[in-house]
Structure formats: structure tokens, C-alpha cells
Phi, psi and omega in degrees: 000140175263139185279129138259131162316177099222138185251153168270208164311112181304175141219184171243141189279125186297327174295313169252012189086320192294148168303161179208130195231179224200325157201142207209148174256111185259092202294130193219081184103212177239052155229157187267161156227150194230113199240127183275115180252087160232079177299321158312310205245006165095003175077031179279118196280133201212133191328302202305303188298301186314304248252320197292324231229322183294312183293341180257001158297320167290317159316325159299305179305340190218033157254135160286331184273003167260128198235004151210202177189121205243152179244159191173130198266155147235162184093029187079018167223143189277310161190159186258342127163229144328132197252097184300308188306326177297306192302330170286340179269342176113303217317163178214140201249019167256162166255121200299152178082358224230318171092187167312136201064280178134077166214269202306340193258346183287156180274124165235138172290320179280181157291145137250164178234123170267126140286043199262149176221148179063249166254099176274091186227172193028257196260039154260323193279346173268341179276323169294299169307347144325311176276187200252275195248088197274133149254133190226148173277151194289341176264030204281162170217119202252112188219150164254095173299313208343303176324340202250027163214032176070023168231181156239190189270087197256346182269016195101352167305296181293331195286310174296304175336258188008318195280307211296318210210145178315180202274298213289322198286340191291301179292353168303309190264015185261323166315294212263308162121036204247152183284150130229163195288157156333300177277005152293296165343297162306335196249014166246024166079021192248005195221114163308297180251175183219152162184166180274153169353098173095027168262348184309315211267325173286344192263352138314338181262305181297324182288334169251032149300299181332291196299316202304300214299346190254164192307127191301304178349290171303298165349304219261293187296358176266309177302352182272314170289341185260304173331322188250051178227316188329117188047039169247130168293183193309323195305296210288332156331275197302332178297298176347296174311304180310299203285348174282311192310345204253295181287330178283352168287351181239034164238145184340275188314316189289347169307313197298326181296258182343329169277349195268342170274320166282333177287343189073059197205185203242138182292187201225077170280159182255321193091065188193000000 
């Protein structure tokens, strides 16, 4: 498949001189993968990185020709959360409406896939909860610490976990602050896939082949519908449902699936 580059702002890395960006996008297909590069500092989020990572969300949101999006650090860690020597500095590493990062609070119509390998702690691991779908390299390490420095997990690590994983094991890791592994993840539901060590991002790539293949329009209406279902009751749910269910149904593509299913072929979506 062919790849476009796209960058944010250079700066420069003070140790080599060299240009450097802080996160950068690469189009594969019809998915971005979106990489937090500060390898020095662990993939640690700092106001540049939030303002960086808002933006290439909006770059996912408002190309058609992109129908998913996978997030991911480099240089084996996917991010280590808050960049404290910032956070000591006054920066704050949220986007106001936006949440941590310019993530965890944003609203999005497409998918993301958190790819992680290597450490995903405190508000890395809430930007991965963040996401629609995580893949973890099976040696990945997922932790909320915040308790063992006098804080808590505020970017959504306490409000979500609870939702993801039963109450007690959720409150284990909120409580004690301690890590699990990747292939733990995977066996407490919290990981689509498990896979080895440098593999998250092609089967991130492959799992959002998949997503590709179905009508974006329905993408978008499932994610909409499970947002406005979240802590609601059931009645008001299901009225939610009805008015997406109405309108996707007087759209193109959904003609198309059903016709595409009786000729036995495979469909043409428009986004339409």
C-alpha cells in the first residue's frame, strides 16, 4: 500500500541537532497511523504533543479518504503518560474540550486502534482507553501509577477502567498502581488482539483493513449510538437509536449494501 509522510512542526533535538517533530503521521491506505515520537522522554505528552495529537485527529476527521486511525509511540513505548518536568513547568498536557492529550475527551466519528508496545502508563494508558480498539505486543506494560505520586488517573483511567474490566480487578490497578502485562490484558478483555513484541501496529493495520471494508456511514453510527447509549437509561437509548437508524437507512450506501448483498457481490461504498 503506499504511504504519505505528514509532519507537524519541526523543532530541533538539542542533544543531536538534528530536525525532530514530537508526532507525526503517516497515511497507509485508507488509515493514518499517528505516532507520538519523543523517544527521549518515553513518549511522554507535554502542551506541544496534546496540540500535535489534536491535530492529526482533526486530519483523520476531515479527509474521506481516511476511514480509520491507528495511535502509537516510537521506538517500542507507546507513551509513558504526563510529561512531569513539563507539568512542573506550568504546561498542561490537555486540549481544552479535548481532554488529555487533545484525546481522551475528543469526540470522533472514525475509529482509532491504540497500538501498544512497551509502556503505556498513567495517561498513556488513558489515551489507549481512549481509543475504540487496542492491540498490545504480548511483553506491552499497562499501568495507572497516579496513586504512588499523590494523584489519580484523571484523563479517564478511573472513570473508564471500571467500564472495560470487572469492578474489583479494575480497582486493583487503580488502587495498587501496579502494571500488567500485555498478555494479561488480553486475558482481562482489555486487548483485541495480543501479539509479539513489534507486531502491534501491522496487525493494527490489518484489523483496521477490516473496519475499512464495512460502510463508513455505519462506522460512524455505531460509534454514535454506543456514545449516546453510555450511562442512559435503555428507553432513551433505544429513541437515540431510532433517529440514527432512520437516517442511515435513507442513505446511499445502505441502498448499496442490500443490493450488493442480493447480486452476491461485494459492495462500493460512497460515504454517501
Amino acid at each position: 500500500m503506499a504511504e504519505t509522510f505528514v509532519t507537524g512542526p519541526l523543532d530541533t533535538d538539542r542533544e543531536t541537532g538534528r530536525d525532530a517533530t514530537d508526532v507525526h503521521t503517516r497515511r497507509t491506505g485508507t488509515t493514518l497511523v499517528i505516532t507520538i515520537d519523543r523517544p527521549r522522554a518515553r513518549n511522554s505528552v507535554n502542551a506541544k504533543v496534546a496540540a500535535l495529537l489534536a491535530r492529526a485527529l482533526d486530519e483523520l476527521e476531515a479527509d474521506p479518504g481516511l476511514r480509520a486511525g491507528v495511535l502509537t509511540g516510537a521506538e517500542g513505548t507507546f507513551s509513558a503518560g504526563m510529561d512531569l518536568k513539563a507539568a512542573l513547568r506550568g504546561e498542561s498536557p490537555e486540549v481544552p474540550g479535548r481532554g488529555f492529550g487533545g484525546v481522551t475527551e475528543a469526540v470522533r466519528t472514525k475509529p482509532l486502534i491504540a497500538a501498544v508496545e512497551g509502556w503505556a502508563m498513567g495517561g498513556g494508558f488513558e489515551l489507549a482507553l481512549a481509543c475504540d480498539l487496542i492491540v498490545a505486543a504480548r511483553d506491552a506494560h499497562f499501568g495507572l501509577p497516579e496513586v504512588k505520586r499523590g494523584l489519580i488517573a484523571a484523563g479517564g483511567g478511573v472513570i473508564r477502567l471500571p467500564r472495560r474490566i470487572p469492578y474489583h480487578l479494575a480497582m486493583e490497578l487503580l488502587l495498587t498502581g501496579d502494571p500488567v502485562s500485555g498478555a494479561r490484558a488480553g486475558e482481562l478483555g482489555l486487548a483485541n488482539r495480543v501479539v509479539p513484541p513489534g507486531r502491534a501496529v501491522p496487525e493494527a493495520l490489518l484489523l483496521a483493513e477490516r473496519l475499512a471494508a464495512n460502510a463508513p456511514l455505519a462506522l460512524t453510527a455505531v460509534k454514535s449510538v454506543v456514545r449516546a447509549a453510555d450511562g442512559t437509561p435503555e428507553a432513551d437509548a433505544f429513541a437515540a437509536q431510532r433517529t440514527m437508524t432512520s437516517a442511515l437507512m435513507a442513505t446511499a450506501d445502505a441502498r448499496e449494501g442490500m443490493t450488493a448483498f442480493a447480486e452476491r457481490r461485494s459492495p462500493l461504498w460512497t460515504g454517501r
